[in-house]
N, CA, C and O atoms as CSV, one atom per row, in Angstrom:
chain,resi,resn,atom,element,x,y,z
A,1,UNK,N,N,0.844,-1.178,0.000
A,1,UNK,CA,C,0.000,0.000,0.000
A,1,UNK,C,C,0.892,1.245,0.000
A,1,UNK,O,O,1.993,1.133,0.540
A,2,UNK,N,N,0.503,2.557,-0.608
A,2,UNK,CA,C,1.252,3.323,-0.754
A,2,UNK,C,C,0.788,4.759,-0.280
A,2,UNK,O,O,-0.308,5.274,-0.501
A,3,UNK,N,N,1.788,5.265,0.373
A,3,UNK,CA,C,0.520,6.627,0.962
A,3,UNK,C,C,0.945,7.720,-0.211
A,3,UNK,O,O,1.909,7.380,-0.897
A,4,UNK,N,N,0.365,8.921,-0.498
A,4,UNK,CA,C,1.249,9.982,-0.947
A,4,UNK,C,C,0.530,11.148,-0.038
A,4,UNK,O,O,-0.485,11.245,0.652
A,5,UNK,N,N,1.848,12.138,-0.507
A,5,UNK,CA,C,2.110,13.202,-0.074
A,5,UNK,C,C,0.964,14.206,-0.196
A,5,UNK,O,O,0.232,14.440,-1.157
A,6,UNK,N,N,1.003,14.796,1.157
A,6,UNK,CA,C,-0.074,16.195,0.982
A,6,UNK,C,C,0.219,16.901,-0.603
A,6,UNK,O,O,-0.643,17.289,-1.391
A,7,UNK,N,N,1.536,16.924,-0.761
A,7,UNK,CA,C,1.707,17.731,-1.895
A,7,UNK,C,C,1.317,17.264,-3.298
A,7,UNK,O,O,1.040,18.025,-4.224
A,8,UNK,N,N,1.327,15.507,-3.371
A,8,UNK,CA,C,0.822,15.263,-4.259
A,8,UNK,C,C,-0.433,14.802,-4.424
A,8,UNK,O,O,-0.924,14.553,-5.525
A,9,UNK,N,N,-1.070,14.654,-3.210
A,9,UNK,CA,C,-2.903,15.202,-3.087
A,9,UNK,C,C,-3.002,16.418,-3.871
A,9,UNK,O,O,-3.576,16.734,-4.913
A,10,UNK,N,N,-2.205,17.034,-2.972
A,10,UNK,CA,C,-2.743,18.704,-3.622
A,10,UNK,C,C,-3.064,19.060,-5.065
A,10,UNK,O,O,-4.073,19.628,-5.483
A,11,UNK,N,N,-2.020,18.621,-5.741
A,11,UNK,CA,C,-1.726,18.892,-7.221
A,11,UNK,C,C,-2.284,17.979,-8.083
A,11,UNK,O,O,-2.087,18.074,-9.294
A,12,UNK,N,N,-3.047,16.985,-7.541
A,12,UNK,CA,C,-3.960,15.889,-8.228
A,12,UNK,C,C,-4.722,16.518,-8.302
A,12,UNK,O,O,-5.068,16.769,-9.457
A,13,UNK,N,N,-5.297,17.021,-7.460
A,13,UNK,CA,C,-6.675,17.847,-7.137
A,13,UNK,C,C,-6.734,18.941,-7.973
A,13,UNK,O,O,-7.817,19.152,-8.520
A,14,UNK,N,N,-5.790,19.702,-8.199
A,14,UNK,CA,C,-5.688,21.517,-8.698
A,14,UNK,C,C,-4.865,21.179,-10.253
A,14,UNK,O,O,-3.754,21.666,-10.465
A,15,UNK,N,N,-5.236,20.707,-10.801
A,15,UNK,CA,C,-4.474,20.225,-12.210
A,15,UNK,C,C,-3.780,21.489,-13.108
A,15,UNK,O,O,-2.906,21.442,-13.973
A,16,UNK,N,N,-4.504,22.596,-12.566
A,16,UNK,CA,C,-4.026,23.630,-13.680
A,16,UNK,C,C,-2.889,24.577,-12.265
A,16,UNK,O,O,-1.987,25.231,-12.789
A,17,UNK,N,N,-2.906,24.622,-11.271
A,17,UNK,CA,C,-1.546,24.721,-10.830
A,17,UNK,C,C,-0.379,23.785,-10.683
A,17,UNK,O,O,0.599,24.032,-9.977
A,18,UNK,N,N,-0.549,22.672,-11.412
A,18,UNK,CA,C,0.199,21.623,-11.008
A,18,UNK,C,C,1.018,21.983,-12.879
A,18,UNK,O,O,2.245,21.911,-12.954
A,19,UNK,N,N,0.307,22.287,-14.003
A,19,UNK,CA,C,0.719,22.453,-15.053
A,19,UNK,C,C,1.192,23.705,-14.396
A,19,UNK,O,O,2.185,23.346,-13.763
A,20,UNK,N,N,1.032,24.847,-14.226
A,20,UNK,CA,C,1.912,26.210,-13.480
A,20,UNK,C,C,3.211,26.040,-12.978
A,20,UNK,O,O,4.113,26.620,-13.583
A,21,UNK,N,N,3.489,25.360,-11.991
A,21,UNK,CA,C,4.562,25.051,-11.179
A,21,UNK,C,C,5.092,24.150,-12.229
A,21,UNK,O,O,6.196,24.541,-12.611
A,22,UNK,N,N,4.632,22.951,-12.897
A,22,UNK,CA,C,5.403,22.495,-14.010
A,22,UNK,C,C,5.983,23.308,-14.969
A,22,UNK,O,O,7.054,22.933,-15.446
A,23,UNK,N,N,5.507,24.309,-15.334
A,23,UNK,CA,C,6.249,25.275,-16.626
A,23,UNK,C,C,7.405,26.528,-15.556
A,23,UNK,O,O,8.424,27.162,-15.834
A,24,UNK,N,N,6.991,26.462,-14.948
A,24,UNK,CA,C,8.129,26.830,-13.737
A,24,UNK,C,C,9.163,26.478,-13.548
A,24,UNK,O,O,10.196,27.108,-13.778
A,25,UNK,N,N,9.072,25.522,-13.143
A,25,UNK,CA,C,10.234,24.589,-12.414
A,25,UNK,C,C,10.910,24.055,-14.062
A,25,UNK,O,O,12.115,23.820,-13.964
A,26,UNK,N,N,10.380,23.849,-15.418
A,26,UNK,CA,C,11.289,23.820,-16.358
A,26,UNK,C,C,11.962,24.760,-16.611
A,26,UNK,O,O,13.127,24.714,-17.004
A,27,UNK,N,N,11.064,26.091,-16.345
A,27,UNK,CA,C,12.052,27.002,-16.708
A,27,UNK,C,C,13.157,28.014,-15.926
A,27,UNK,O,O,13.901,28.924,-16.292
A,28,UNK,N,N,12.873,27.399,-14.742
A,28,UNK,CA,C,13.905,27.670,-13.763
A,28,UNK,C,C,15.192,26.399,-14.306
A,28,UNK,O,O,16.281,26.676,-14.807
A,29,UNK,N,N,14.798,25.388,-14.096
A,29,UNK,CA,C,15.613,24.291,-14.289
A,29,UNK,C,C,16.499,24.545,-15.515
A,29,UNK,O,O,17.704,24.295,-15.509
A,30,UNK,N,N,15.867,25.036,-16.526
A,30,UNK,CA,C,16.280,25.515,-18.012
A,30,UNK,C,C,17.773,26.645,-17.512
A,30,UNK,O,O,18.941,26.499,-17.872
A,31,UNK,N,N,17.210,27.710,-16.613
A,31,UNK,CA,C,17.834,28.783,-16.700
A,31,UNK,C,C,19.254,28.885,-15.835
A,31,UNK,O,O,20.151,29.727,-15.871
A,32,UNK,N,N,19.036,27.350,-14.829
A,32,UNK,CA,C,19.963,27.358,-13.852
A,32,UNK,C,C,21.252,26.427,-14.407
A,32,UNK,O,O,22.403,26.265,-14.001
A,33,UNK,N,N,20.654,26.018,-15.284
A,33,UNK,CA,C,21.891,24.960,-15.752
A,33,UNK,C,C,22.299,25.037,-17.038
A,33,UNK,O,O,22.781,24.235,-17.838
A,34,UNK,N,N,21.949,26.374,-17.065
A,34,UNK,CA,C,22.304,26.912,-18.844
A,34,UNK,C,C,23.721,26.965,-18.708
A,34,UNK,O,O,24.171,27.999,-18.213
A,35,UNK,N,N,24.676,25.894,-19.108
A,35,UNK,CA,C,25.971,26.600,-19.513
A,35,UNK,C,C,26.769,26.077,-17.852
A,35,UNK,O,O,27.727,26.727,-17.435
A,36,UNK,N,N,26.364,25.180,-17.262
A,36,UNK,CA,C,26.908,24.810,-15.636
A,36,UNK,C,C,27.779,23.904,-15.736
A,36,UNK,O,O,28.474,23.636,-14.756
A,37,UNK,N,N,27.939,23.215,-16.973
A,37,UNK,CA,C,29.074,22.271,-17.113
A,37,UNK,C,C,30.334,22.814,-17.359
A,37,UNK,O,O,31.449,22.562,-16.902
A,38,UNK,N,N,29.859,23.727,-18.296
A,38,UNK,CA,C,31.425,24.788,-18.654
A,38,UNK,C,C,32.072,25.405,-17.586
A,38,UNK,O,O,33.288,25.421,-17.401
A,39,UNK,N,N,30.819,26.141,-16.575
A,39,UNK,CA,C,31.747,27.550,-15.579
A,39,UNK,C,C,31.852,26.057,-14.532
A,39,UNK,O,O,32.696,26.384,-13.697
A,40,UNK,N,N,31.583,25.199,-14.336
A,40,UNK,CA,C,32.163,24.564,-13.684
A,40,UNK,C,C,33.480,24.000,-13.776
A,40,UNK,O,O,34.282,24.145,-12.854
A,41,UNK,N,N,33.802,23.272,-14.980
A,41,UNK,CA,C,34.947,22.991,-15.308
A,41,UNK,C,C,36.083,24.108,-15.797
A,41,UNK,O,O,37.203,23.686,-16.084
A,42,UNK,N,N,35.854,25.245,-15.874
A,42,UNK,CA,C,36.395,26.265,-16.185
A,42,UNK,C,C,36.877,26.389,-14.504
A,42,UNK,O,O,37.982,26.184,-14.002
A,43,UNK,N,N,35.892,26.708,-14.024
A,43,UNK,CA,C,36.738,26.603,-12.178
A,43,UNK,C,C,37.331,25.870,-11.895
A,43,UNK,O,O,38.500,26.239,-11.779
A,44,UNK,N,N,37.094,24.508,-11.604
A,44,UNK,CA,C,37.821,23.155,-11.462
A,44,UNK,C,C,39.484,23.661,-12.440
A,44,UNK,O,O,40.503,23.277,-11.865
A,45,UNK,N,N,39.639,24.184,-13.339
A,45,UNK,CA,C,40.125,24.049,-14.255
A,45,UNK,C,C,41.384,25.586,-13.514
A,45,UNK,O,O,42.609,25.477,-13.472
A,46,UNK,N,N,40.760,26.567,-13.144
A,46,UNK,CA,C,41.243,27.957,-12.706
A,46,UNK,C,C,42.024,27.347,-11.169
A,46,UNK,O,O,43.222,27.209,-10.923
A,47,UNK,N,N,41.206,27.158,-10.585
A,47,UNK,CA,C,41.380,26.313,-9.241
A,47,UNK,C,C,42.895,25.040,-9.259
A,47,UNK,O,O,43.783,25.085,-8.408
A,48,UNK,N,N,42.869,24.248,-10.144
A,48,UNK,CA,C,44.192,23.490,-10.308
A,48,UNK,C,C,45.252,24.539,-10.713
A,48,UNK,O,O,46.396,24.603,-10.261
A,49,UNK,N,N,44.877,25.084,-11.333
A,49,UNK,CA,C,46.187,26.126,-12.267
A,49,UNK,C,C,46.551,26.908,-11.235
A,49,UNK,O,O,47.774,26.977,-11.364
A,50,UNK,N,N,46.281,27.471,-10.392
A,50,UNK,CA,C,46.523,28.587,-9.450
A,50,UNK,C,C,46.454,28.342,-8.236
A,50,UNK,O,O,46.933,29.136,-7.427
A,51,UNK,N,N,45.865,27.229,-7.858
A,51,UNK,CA,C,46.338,26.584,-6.377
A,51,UNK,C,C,45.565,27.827,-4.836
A,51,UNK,O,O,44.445,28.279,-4.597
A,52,UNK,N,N,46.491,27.896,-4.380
A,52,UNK,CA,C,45.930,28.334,-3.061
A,52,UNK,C,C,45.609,30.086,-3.045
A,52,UNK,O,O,44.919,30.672,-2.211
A,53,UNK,N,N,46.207,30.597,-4.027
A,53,UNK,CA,C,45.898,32.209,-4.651
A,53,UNK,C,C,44.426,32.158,-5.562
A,53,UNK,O,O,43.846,33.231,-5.724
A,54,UNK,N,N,44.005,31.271,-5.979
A,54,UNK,CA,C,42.835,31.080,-6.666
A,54,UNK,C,C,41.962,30.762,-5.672
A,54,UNK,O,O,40.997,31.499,-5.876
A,55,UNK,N,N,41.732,30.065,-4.676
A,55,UNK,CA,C,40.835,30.318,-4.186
A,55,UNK,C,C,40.421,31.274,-2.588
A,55,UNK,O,O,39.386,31.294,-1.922
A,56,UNK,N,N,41.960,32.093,-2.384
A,56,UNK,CA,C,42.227,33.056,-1.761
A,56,UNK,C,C,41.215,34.285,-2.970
A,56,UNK,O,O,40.272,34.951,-2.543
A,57,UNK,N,N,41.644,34.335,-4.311
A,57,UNK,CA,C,41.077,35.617,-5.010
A,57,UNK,C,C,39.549,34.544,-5.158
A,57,UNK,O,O,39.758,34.309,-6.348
A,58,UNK,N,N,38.648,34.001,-4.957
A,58,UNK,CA,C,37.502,33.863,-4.861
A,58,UNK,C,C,36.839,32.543,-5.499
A,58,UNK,O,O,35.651,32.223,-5.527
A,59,UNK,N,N,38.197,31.739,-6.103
A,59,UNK,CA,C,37.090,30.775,-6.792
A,59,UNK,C,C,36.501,29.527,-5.813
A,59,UNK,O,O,35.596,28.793,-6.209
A,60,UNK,N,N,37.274,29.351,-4.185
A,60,UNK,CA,C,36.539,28.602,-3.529
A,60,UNK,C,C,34.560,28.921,-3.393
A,60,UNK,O,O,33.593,28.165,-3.296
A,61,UNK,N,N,34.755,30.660,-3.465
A,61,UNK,CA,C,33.681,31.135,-3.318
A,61,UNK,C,C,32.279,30.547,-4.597
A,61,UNK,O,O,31.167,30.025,-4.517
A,62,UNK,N,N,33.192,31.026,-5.669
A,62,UNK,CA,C,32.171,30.774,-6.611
A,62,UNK,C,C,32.273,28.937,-7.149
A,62,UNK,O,O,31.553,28.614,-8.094
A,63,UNK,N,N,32.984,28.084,-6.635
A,63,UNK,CA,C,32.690,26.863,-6.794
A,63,UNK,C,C,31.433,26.472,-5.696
A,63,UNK,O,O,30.691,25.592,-6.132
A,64,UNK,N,N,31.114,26.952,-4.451
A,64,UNK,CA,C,30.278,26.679,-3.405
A,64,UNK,C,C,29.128,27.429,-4.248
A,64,UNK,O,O,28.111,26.791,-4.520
A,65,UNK,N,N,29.265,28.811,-4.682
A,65,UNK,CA,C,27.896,29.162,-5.709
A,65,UNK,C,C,27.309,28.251,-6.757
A,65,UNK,O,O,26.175,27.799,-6.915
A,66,UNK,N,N,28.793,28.084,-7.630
A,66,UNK,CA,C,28.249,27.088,-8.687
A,66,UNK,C,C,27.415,25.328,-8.055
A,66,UNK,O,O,26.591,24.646,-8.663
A,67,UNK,N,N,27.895,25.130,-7.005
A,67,UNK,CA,C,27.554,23.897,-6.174
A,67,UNK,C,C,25.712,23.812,-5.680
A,67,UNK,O,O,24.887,22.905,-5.569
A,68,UNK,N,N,25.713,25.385,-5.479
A,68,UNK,CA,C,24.207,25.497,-4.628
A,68,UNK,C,C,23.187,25.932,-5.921
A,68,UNK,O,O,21.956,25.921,-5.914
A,69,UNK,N,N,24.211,26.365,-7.167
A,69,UNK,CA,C,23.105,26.357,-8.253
A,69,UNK,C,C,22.683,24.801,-8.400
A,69,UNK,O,O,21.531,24.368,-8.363
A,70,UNK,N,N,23.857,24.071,-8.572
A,70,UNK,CA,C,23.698,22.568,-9.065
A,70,UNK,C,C,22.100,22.165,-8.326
A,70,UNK,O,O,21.063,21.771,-8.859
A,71,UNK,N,N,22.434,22.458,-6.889
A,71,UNK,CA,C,21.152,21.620,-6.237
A,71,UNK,C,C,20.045,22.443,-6.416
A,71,UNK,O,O,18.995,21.969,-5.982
A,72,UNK,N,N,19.983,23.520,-6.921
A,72,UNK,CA,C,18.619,24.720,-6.808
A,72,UNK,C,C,18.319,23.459,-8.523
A,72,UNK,O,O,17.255,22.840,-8.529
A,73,UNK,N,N,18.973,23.318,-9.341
A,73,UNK,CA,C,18.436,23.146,-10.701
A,73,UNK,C,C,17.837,21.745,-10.475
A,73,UNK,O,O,16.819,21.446,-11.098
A,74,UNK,N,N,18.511,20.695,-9.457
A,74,UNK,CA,C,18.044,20.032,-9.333
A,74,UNK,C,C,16.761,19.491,-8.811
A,74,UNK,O,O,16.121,18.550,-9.279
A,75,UNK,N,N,16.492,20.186,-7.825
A,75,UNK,CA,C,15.312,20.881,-6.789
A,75,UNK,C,C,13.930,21.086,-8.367
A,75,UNK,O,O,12.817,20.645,-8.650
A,76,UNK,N,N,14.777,21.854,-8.857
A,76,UNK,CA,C,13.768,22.502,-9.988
A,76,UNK,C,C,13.418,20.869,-10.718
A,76,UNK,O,O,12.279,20.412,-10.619
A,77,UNK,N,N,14.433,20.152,-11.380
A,77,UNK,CA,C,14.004,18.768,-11.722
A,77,UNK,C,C,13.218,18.161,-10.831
A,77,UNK,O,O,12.108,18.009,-11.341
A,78,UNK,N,N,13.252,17.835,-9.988
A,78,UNK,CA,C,12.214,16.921,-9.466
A,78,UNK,C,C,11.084,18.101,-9.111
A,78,UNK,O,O,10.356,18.134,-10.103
A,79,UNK,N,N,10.767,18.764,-8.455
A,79,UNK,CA,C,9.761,19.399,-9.174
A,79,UNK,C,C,8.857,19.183,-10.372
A,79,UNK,O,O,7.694,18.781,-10.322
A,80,UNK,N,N,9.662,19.559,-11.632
A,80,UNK,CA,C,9.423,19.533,-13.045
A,80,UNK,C,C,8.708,17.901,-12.920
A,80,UNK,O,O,7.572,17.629,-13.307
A,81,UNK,N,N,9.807,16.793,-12.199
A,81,UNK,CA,C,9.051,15.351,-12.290
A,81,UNK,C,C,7.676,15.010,-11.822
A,81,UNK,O,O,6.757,14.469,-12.437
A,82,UNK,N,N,7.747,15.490,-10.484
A,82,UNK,CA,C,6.597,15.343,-9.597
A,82,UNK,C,C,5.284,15.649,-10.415
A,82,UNK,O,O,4.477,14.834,-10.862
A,83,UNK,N,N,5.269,16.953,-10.496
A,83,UNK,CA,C,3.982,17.620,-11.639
A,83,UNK,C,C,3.520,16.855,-12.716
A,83,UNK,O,O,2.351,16.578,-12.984
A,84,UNK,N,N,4.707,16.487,-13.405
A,84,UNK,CA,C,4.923,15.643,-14.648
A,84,UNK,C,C,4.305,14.178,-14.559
A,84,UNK,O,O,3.688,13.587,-15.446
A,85,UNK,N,N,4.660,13.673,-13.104
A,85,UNK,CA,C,3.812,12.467,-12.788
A,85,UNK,C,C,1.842,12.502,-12.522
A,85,UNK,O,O,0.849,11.987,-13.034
A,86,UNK,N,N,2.173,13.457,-11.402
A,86,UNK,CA,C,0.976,13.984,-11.388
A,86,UNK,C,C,0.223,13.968,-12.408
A,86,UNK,O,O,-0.764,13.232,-12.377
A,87,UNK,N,N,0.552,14.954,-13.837
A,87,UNK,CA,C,-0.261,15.153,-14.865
A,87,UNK,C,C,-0.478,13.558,-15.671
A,87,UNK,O,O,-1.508,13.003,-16.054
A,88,UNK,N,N,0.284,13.331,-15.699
A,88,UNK,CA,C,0.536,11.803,-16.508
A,88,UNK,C,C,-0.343,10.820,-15.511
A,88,UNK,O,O,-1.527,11.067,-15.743
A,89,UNK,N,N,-0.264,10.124,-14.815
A,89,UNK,CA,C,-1.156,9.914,-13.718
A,89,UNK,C,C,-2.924,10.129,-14.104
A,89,UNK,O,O,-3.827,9.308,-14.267
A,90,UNK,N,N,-2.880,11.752,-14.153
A,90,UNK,CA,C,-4.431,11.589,-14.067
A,90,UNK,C,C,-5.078,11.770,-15.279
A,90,UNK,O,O,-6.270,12.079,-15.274
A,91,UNK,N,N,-4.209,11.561,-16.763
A,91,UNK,CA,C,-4.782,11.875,-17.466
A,91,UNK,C,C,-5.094,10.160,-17.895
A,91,UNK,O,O,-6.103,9.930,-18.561
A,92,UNK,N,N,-4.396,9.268,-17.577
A,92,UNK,CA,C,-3.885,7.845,-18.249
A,92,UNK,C,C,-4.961,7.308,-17.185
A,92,UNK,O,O,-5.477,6.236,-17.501
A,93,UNK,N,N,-5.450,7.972,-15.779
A,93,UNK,CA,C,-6.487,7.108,-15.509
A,93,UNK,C,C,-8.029,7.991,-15.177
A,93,UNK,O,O,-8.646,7.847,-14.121
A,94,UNK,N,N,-8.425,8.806,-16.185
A,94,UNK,CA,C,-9.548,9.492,-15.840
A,94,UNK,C,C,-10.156,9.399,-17.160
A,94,UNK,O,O,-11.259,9.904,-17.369
């Protein structure tokens, strides 16, 4: 037996905020990981070359930024899933 979530009660129920927060959360997800493989490895990349002056001038900083985008975009994916189930879900059994 399987329980679900208040949240995915909720959004069973309210179908046209559940498509809302779905076009959301893609396009957050879209916007956060535009281009996150590059400035990542570009740091990784700044960070070896320059050693302990590189992340004295800031790139420890902006690798912990680039790190908390990673999980915000991810956040935004499952999101994007959840909804996505939701919608799929009630259209395949109504």
């Amino acid at each position: 037996m399987t329980t679900q979530s208040k949240l995915y009660v909720w959004l069973a129920a309210h179908r046209v905020w559940a498509f809302v927060l779905l076009t959301l959360s893609f396009l957050a997800f879209a916007s956060l990981s535009l281009d996150l493989a590059r400035v990542l490895i570009a740091n990784a990349e700044y960070i070896s070359s320059y050693g302990w002056q590189a992340l004295l001038d800031g790139g420890l900083q902006q690798f912990l930024e680039i790190c908390l985008k990673c999980a915000l975009a991810m956040l935004c994916y499952l999101s994007f899933k959840l909804c996505e189930h939701v919608l799929i879900h009630r259209l395949a059994h109504k």
